[in-house]
C-alpha positions as a printed Julia matrix, in Angstrom:
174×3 Matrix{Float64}:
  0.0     0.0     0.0
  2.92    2.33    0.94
  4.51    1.89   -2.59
  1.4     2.53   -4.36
  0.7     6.18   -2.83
  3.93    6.56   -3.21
  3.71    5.89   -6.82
  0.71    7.87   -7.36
  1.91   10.36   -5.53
  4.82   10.52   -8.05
  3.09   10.31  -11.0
  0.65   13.0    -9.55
  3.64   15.81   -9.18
  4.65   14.51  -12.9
  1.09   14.93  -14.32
  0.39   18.45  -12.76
  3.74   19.81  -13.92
  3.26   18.77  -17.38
 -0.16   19.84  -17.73
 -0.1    23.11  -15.77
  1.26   25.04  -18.92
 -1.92   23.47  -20.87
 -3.94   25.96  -18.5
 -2.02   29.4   -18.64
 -4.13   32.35  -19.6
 -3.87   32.33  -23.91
 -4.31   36.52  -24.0
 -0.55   36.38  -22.11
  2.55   36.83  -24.84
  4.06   32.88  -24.73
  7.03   32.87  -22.75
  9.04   29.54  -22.46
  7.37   26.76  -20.41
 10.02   25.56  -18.31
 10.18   21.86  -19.79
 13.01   19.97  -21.06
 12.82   16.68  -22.67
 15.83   14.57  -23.49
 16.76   11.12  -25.32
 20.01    8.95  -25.34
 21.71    6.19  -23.77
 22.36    4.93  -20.55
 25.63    2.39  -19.91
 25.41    0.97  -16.11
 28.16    1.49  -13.85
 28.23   -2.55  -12.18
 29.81   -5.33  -14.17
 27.01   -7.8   -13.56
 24.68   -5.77  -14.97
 26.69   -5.18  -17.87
 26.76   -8.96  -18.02
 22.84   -9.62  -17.84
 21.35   -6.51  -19.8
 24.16   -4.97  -21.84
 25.82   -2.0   -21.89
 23.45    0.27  -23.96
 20.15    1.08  -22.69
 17.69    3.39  -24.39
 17.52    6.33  -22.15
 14.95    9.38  -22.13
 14.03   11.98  -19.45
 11.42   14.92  -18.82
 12.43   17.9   -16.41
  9.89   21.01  -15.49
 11.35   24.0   -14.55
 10.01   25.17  -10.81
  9.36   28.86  -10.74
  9.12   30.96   -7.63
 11.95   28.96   -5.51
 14.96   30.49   -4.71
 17.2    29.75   -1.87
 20.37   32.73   -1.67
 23.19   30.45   -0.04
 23.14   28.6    -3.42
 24.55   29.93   -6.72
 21.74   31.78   -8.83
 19.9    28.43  -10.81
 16.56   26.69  -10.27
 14.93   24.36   -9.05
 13.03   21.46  -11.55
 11.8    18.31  -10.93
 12.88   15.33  -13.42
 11.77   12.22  -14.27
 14.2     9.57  -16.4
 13.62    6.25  -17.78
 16.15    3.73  -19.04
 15.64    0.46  -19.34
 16.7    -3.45  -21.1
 15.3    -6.69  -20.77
 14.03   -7.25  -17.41
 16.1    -4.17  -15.81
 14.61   -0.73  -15.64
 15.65    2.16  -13.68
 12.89    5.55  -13.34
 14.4     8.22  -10.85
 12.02   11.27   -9.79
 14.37   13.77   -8.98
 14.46   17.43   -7.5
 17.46   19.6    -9.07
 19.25   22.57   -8.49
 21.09   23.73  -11.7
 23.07   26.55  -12.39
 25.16   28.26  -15.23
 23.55   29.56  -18.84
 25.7    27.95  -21.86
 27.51   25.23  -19.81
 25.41   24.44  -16.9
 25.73   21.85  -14.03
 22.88   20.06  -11.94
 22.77   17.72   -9.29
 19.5    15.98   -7.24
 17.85   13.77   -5.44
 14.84   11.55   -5.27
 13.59    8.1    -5.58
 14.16    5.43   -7.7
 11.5     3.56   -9.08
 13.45    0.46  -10.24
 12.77   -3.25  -11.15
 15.4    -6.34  -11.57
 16.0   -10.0   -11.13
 18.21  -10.75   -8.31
 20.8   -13.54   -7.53
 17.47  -15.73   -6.89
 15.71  -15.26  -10.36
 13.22  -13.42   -7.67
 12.12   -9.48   -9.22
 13.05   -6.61   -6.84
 10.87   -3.8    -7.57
 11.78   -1.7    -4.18
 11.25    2.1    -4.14
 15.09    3.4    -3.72
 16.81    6.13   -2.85
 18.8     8.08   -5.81
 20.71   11.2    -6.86
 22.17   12.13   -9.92
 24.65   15.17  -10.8
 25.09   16.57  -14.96
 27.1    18.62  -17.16
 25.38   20.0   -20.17
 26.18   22.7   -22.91
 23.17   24.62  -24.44
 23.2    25.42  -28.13
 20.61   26.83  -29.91
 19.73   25.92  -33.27
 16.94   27.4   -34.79
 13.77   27.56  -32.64
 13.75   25.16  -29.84
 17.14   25.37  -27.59
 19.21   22.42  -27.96
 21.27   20.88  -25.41
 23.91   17.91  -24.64
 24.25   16.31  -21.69
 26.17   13.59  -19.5
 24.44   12.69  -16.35
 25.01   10.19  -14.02
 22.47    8.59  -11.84
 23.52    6.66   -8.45
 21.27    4.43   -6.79
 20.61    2.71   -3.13
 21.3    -0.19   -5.22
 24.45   -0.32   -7.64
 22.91   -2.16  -10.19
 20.92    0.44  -11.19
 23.69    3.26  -11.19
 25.15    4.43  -14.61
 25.77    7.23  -17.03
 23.47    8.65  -19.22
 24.11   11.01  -22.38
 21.56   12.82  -24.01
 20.61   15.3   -26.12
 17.28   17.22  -25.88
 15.15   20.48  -26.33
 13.93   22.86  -23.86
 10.53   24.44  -24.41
C-alpha cells in the first residue's frame, strides 16, 4: 500500500507539472514553459549488470522547470523536478528527482529523489523496491533554430548499484 501512494503520488507531481502550462491564460505573450525533454543512452556502472542486460540502454528523461523557488546560499539556478527512464530486458531504472542547476551555456545540476526500479536478483526473484537516488550533470546549451538544444552527461547513483550508470543525451527545452 505504501509503494502505491507513493507511486501515485509521483506520477501526480509529474502529471500536474506537465499539464499546468496546458492551463495558462492564452491573452498572455508565450514565454518559455520551463520543460526539457531529453533522449540517449544509458551504460550501467556494475559489471554484472553489464553482463545480464548490456551496456546500452535506451535512455529518455522529462524535467519542469520550478518557478518561484529560490534559496540565496546557493549559486543563482533553479529548481526542476525530473523524471528519467532507461531500461533493457528485465532491468529498468525511473528516478524522480528534485534539481538545483546553475550556469547559462555550460550548466551543471545535481539531485535527489527516488528510484523507481525493477530487476532480477541472484534468486531469479524481481526486486521492484522504491530506492533512494541522486544524480549530478554537465550540459552545454546550443541553440539551433527555434527550440534550444542541449547535450548532456548525467550520471544517476542508486541505493542499489545495479541500477547506477551514465546517461548522455541530447534534448530540447521548451
Amino acid at each position: 500500500m505504501k509503494k502505491q501512494l507513493l507511486s501515485f503520488a509521483a506520477l501526480s507531481v509529474v502529471c500536474a507539472c506537465a499539464t499546468a502550462p496546458a492551463f495558462a491564460d492564452q491573452t498572455m505573450p508565450q514565454s518559455p514553459v520551463g520543460v526539457s525533454l531529453r533522449v540517449g543512452g544509458f551504460a550501467p556502472a556494475e559489471s554484472d549488470t553489464n553482463n545480464n542486460a548490456g551496456t546500452s540502454w535506451l535512455a529518455a528523461g522529462f524535467d519542469y522547470k520550478l518557478s518561484g523557488i529560490h534559496y540565496s546560499k546557493l549559486p543563482p539556478g533553479y529548481f526542476s523536478v525530473s523524471i528519467d527512464y532507461a531500461g533493457k530486458g528485465n532491468y529498468r531504472s525511473a528516478p524522480l528527482l528534485l534539481n538545483y542547476t546553475c550556469g547559462k551555456t555550460l550548466y551543471w545540476s545535481a539531485g535527489a529523489g527516488v528510484n523507481f526500479a525493477r530487476f532480477p536478483q541472484d534468486d531469479g526473484v524481481m526486486n521492484d523496491k522504491v530506492r533512494f537516488a541522486y544524480d549530478a550533470a554537465i550540459g552545454l546549451n546550443f541553440v539551433n533554430g527555434q527550440i534550444p538544444l542541449f547535450l548532456e552527461v548525467r550520471y544517476f547513483g542508486c541505493e542499489n548499484n545495479r541500477l547506477g550508470g551514465t546517461a548522455v543525451y541530447v534534448g530540447g527545452r521548451f
